[in-house]
C-alpha positions in Angstrom: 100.0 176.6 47.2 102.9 175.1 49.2 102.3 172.0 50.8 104.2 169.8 53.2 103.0 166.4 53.9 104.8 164.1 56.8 104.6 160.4 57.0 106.3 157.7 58.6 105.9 158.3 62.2 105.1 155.4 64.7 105.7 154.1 68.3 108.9 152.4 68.4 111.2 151.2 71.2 114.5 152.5 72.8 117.3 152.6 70.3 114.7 151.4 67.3 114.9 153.4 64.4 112.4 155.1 61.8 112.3 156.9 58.3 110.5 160.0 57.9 109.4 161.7 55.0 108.3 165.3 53.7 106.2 165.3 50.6 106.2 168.8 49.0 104.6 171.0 46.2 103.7 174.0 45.0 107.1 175.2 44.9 110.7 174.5 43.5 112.1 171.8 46.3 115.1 172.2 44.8 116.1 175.6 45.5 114.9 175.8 49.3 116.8 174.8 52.6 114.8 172.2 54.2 114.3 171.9 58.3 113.0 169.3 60.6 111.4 170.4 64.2 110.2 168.6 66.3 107.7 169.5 69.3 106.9 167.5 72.7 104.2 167.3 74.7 103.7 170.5 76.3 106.9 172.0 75.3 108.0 175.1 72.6 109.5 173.9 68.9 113.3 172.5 68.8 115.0 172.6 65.9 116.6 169.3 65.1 118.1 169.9 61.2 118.4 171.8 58.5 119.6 170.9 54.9 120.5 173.5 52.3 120.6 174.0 48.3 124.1 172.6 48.2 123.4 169.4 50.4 124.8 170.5 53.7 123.4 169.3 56.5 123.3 170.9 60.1 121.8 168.9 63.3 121.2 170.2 66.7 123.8 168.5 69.8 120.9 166.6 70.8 120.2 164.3 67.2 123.6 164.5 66.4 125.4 161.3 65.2 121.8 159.3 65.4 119.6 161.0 63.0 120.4 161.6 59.0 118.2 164.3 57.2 118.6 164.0 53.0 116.5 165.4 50.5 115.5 164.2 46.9 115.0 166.7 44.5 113.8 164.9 41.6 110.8 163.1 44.0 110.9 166.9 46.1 110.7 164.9 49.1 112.8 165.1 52.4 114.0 162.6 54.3 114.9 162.0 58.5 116.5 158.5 58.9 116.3 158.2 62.9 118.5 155.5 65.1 119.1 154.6 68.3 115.8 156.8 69.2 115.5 157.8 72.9 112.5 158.3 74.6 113.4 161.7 75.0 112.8 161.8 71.2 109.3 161.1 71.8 107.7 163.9 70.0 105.4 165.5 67.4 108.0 166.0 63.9 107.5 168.8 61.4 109.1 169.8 58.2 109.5 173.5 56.7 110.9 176.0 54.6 110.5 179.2 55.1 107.2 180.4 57.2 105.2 176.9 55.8 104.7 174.0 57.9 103.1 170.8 57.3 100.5 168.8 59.8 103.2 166.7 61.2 104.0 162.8 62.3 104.2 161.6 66.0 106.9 159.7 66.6 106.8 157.8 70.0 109.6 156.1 71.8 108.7 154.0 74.2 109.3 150.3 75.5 
């Protein structure tokens, strides 16, 4: 069974930064693309990255230059390093391949 586990969420204030991570198993990390969501309070999903097999990464305009996504195949965990956070950030952040989803971690920016 595929799993996805986020962790590292927390309230943090404007321009603070946070590490998330995305535990996975029951399937090989290594050859799956890797995406970060993110959902706010009463609004739809918004993409915010996607990394591939080959280590390319891809943000949306709205993370660019502040947020890092890696991945570490050997510990099949994915990584969002997240700086000068905005309170617009302030929202509920998933990981997923494919049609799986984990629970997710809230991540609020506020101060």
């Amino acid at each position: 069974e595929v799993q996805l586990v986020e962790s590292g969420g927390g309230l943090v204030q404007p321009g603070g930064s946070l590490r998330l991570s995305c535990a996975s198993s029951g399937f090989i990390f290594s050859q799956y693309a890797m995406t970060w969501d993110r959902q706010a309070p009463g609004e739809g999903f918004e993409w915010v990255s996607t990394i591939y097999t080959d280590g390319t990464v891809r943000y949306s305009d709205s993370v660019e230059g502040r947020f890092a996504t890696s991945r570490d195949n050997n510990k099949k965990t994915l990584y969002l390093e997240m700086n000068d956070l905005r309170t617009e950030d302030t929202a509920m952040y998933y990981c997923s391949t494919g049609a799986k989803r984990g629970q997710g971690t809230q991540v609020t920016v506020s101060g």
